[in-house]
N, C-alpha and C positions, 0 to 999 in steps of 0.2 A: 184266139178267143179271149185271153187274157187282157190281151190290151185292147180289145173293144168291150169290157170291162171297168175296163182304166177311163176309158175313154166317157164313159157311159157315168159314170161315177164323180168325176170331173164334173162335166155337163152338171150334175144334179144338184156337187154341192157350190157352183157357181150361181144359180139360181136362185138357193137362199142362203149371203154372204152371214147376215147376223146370225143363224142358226149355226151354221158351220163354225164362225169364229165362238160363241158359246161353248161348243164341245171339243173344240183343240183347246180352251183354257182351261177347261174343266179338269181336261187329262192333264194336262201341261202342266197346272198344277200340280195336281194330285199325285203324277209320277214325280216329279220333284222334290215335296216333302219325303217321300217313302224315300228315293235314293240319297236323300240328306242324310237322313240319318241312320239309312243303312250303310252308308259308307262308314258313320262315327261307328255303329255297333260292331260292322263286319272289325274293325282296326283294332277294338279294346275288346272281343268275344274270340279272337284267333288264337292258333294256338302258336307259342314265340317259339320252339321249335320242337315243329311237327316229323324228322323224321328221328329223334329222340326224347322226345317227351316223355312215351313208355317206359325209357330206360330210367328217369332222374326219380328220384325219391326222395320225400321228405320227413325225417323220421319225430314223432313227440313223445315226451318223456312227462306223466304225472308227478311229479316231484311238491304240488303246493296241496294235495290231497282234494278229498269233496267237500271239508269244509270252509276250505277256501274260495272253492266254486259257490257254494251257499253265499260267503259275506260278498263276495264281489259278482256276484249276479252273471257270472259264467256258466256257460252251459257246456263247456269243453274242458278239455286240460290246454293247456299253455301252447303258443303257437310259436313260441322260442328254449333256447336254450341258457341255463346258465354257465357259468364259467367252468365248473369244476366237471360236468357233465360233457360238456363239448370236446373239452381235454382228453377225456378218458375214453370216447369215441372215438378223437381221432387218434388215439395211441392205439386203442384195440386195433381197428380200421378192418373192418367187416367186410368193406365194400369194393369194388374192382377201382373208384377212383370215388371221392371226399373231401371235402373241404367245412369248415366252421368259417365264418365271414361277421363282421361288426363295419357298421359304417364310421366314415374319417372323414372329420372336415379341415384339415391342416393347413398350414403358409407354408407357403415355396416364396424363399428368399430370391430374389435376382442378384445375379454376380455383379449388374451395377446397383452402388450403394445409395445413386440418384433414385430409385426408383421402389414403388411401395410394394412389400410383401402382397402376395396374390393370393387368395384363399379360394382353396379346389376341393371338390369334393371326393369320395374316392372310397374305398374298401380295403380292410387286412383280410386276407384270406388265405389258405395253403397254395402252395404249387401246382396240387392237380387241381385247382379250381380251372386255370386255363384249358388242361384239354377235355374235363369234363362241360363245362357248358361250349364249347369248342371258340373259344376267341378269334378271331380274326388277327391275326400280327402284320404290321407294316415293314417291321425292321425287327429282327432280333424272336427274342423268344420270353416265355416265364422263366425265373428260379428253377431250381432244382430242391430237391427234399434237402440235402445237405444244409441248404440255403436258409431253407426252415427251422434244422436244426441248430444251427450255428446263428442261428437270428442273424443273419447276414443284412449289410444296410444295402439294401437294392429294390427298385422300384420300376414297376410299368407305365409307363405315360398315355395318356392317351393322342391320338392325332392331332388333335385342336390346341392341348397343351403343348404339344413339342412343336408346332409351329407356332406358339409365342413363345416361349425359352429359345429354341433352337433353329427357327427355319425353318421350310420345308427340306431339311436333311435325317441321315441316319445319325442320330443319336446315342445309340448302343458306345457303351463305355464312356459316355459323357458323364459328371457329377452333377447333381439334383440338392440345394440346401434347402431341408424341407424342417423348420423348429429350430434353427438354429446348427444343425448335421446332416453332413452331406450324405449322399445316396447314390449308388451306380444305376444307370439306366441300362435294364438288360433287355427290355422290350418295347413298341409301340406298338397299341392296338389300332388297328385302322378302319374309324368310323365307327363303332359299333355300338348301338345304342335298342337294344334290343327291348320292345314294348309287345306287353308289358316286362318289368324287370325281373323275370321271377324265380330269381337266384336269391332276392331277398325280396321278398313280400312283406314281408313284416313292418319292415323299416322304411319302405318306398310308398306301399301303399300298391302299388303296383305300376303306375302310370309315371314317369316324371319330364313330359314334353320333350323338349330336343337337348336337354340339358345330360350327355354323355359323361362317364367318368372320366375324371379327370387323370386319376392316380390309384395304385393297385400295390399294397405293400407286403410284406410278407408278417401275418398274424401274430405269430411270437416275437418278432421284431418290435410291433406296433405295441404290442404288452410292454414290452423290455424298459419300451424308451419313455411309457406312460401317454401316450395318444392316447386322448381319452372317448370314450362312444358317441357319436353322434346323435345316430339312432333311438328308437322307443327302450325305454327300462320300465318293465312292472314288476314289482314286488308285494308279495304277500306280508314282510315285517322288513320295518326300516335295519338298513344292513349296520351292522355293532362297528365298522369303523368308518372313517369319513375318506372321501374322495377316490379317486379309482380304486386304491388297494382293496379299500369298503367291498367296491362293487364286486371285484372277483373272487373276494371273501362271503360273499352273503349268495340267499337263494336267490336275488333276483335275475328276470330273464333277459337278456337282450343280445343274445346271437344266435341267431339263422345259422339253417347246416342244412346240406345237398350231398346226395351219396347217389354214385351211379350202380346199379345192378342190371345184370345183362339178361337173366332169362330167371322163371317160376322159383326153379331151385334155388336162385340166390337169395331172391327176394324172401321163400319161403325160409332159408336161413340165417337171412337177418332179420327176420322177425323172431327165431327161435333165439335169436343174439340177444335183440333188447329184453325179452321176457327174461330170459336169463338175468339178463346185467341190473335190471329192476331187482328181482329178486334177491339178488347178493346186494343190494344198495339196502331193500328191507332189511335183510339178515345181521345188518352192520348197524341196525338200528338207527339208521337217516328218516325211516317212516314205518309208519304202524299200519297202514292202506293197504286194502289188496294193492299191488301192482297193475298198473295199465297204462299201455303204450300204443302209439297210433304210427303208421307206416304210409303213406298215401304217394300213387305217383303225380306226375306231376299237374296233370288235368284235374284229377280228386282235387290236390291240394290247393290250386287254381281259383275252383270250385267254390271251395269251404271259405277262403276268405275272401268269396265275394270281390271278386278284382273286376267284373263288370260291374259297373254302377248303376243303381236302379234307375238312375235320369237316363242312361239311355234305351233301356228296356221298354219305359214307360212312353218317350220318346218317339219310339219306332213302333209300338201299338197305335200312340195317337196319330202317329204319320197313314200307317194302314187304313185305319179307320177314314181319316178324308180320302184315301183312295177310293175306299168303299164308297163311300158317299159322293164320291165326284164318278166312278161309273154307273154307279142308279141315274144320277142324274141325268149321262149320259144316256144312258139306257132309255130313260124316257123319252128322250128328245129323238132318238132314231125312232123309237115307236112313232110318235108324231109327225116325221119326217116319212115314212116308209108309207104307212096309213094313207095321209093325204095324196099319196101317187095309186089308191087304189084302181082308180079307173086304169092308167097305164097296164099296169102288171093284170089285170080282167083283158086287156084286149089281147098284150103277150100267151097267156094262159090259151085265150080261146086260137091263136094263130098256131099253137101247138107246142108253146116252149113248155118244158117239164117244170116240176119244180125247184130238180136241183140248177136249172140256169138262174131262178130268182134268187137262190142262195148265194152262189158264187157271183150274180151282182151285187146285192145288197153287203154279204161281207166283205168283197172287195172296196166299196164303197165306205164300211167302217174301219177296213184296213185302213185306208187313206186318212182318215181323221185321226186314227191314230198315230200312223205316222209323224201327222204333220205337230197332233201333239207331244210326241216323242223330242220333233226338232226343239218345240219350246222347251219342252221337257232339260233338256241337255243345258240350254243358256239359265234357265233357272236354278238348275242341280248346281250349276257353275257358281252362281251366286249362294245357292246356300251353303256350300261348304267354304267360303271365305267367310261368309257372318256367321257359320254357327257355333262361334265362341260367345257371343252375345247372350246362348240360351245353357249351352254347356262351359262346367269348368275349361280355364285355359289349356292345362295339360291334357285332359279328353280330346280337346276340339282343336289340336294342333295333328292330331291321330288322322284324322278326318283329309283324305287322299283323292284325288280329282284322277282318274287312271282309266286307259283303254278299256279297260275289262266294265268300269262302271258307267261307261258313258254307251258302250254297244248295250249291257244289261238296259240300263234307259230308255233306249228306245226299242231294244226286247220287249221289255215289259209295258209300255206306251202302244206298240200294235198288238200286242195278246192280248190286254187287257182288256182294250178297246175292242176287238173281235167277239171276245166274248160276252162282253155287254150289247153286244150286237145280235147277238145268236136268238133272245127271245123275240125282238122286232122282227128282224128275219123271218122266223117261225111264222110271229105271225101275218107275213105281209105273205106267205108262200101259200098262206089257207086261205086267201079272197076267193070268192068262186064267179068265176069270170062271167055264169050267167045272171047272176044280180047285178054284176056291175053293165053289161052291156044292157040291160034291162032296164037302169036307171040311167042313163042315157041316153 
């Protein structure tokens, strides 16, 4: 019965060619825009990793007071750490695994003298930064805590870097001149460019297109040697000495910190941690403030600094909306199409078909235009996601992923849609009452 449905539907929308191509562009469009940019949003709103996200935390510390907030037009406490704070965290170390992190933009010297120093971008971080946001390793591994403590010269490469240094080889115990001092390579991470970045929020933004770390150093190394920050620095008073020293001497903030906690109890006692550690920081006469501190896992924290961007928010409403407006249109046109076959469906009716055969003709029939807008659908999604850098930031719209999953969702939602914008024509092409129309006849 099906395919003399098909069959029947066919027939009707051969009959009128310009009506039919109206309503597959209509959708064709329509589902297009909507999977444009629901690919960008679905790529920059996911979560960069969903089977521990739960577990990462991100802890804040009020250290610049509410008057601070007043002059700088804050409505939060600080979304960083400063130097002297991040230190004493990771000496306490509350958490099952932690890291404090500052961004590095350093020269990596080449061992030929021909050739111009290469500036990479990269991070100091602790040891368990690796296995808490869980790294991917090509060859070798991170540091060890010893490593940390001994500010050992050793460094993580990433894949892209060690195939320009090194080849496509294992690298591990090879030397790195990165400032002028060499560096052991105890690790290469493979590939891994995790969007958004949100081991440091702060300082990335969240988003930074295909551009991967390059290098990974170990924190008190990166102090030792005078690397200086990359990264954002905001300060409430200009710091009393000049250049880095300044900086790790003054309250200003500019490093990011991630702590893994595994269940309620931890969480609930690293929160009993920081109210403490606040408190002994008032007691010591650092601030006169009540105390308050912020704990957020990793989605909260996600969240709060807004790492979707309202362009594509606003993006994927306006996308919706011509969807909307390209199935009304739709919508009308099968009304118009379905209408004008009343006599037909008046002589069906009176020969005895019910009315659920006029339904399963009629949607069948809109099934098909959906479809066929669907196939548009796909060639145009195809096109939007190569141009939709044109309308969104570069690093947004390099997110933006052409994949199996969104090309079946396309034309999912090209025959649903299209069905249902079907269903009021339907309705009413299934109440003709067959004896007016043989009547007018």
């Amino acid at each position: 019965m099906f395919a003399y449905y098909l069959d029947l539907a066919l027939r009707s929308l051969k009959r009128s060619p310009g009506l039919t191509l109206l309503m597959v562009l209509a959708i064709g469009f329509g589902v297009a825009a909507s999977m444009t940019t629901w690919s960008v949003f679905r790529a920059v709103s996911g979560d960069p990793i969903p089977w521990k996200s739960s577990r990462l935390f991100v802890p804040q510390l009020d250290i610049w007071g509410p008057d601070s907030r007043k002059k700088g037009g804050y409505t939060d406490i600080s979304d960083a750490f400063d130097y002297t704070d991040a230190l004493a965290l990771m000496r306490d170390h509350r958490g099952k695994l932690q890291s404090a992190m500052y961004q590095v933009s350093p020269s990596v010297v080449p061992a030929d003298a021909a050739k111009h120093p290469i500036n990479v971008s990269g991070h100091a971080v602790f040891s368990e930064f690796f296995p808490m946001v869980e790294a991917p390793f090509k060859y070798g591994s991170g540091w060890s805590a010893q490593d940390d403590q001994n500010r050992s010269h050793v460094l993580v490469l990433s894949d892209k870097l060690n195939q320009k240094l090194f080849g496509d080889v294992n690298s591990v115990g090879k030397s790195v001149n990165i400032e002028g001092k060499d560096y052991r390579v105890v690790g290469v991470v493979d590939r891994w460019n995790p969007q958004p970045r949100y081991y440091d929020v702060v300082n990335t933004g969240g988003f930074v297109g295909d551009g991967a770390e390059d290098v990974f150093l170990p924190f008190n190394t990166a102090i030792d040697v005078g690397m200086p920050n990359n990264g954002n620095t905001n300060c409430n008073e200009i710091p009393k000495e000049a250049g880095f020293i300044g900086l790790q001497h003054s309250s200003c903030v500019w490093i990011a910190y991630m702590v893994e906690l595994d269940s309620a109890t931890d969480v609930d006692s690293y929160k009993n941690y920081l109210d403490g550690y606040m408190r002994q920081q008032q007691q010591a006469g650092r601030f006169n403030w009540a105390p308050k501190y912020k704990l957020s896992d990793l989605p909260a924290w996600l969240d709060s600094e807004h790492v979707v961007p309202d362009d594509t928010k606003v993006s994927l409403l306006v996308a919706l909306g011509l969807l909307i407006v390209c199935l009304v249109n739709t919508a009308g046109l099968l009304l118009a199409k379905f209408l004008r076959r009343s006599g037909e469906i008046g002589v069906r009716r009176a020969l005895g078909a019910p009315r659920a055969a006029v339904y399963a003709q009629f949607l069948t029939e809109a099934g098909m235009v959906g479809a066929a807008g669907g196939v548009l659908g796909l060639l145009l999604t195809g096109v939007g996601v190569a141009c939709v850098g044109w309308v969104l930031p570069k690093d947004i719209a390099a997110l933006a992923r052409l994949d199996v999953s969104l090309l079946a969702m396309t034309l999912v939602v090209a025959v649903i849609a299209t069905v249902l914008a079907g269903l009021y024509p339907t309705w009413r092409a299934s109440r003709v009452q067959p004896a007016w129309q043989l009547k007018s006849n």
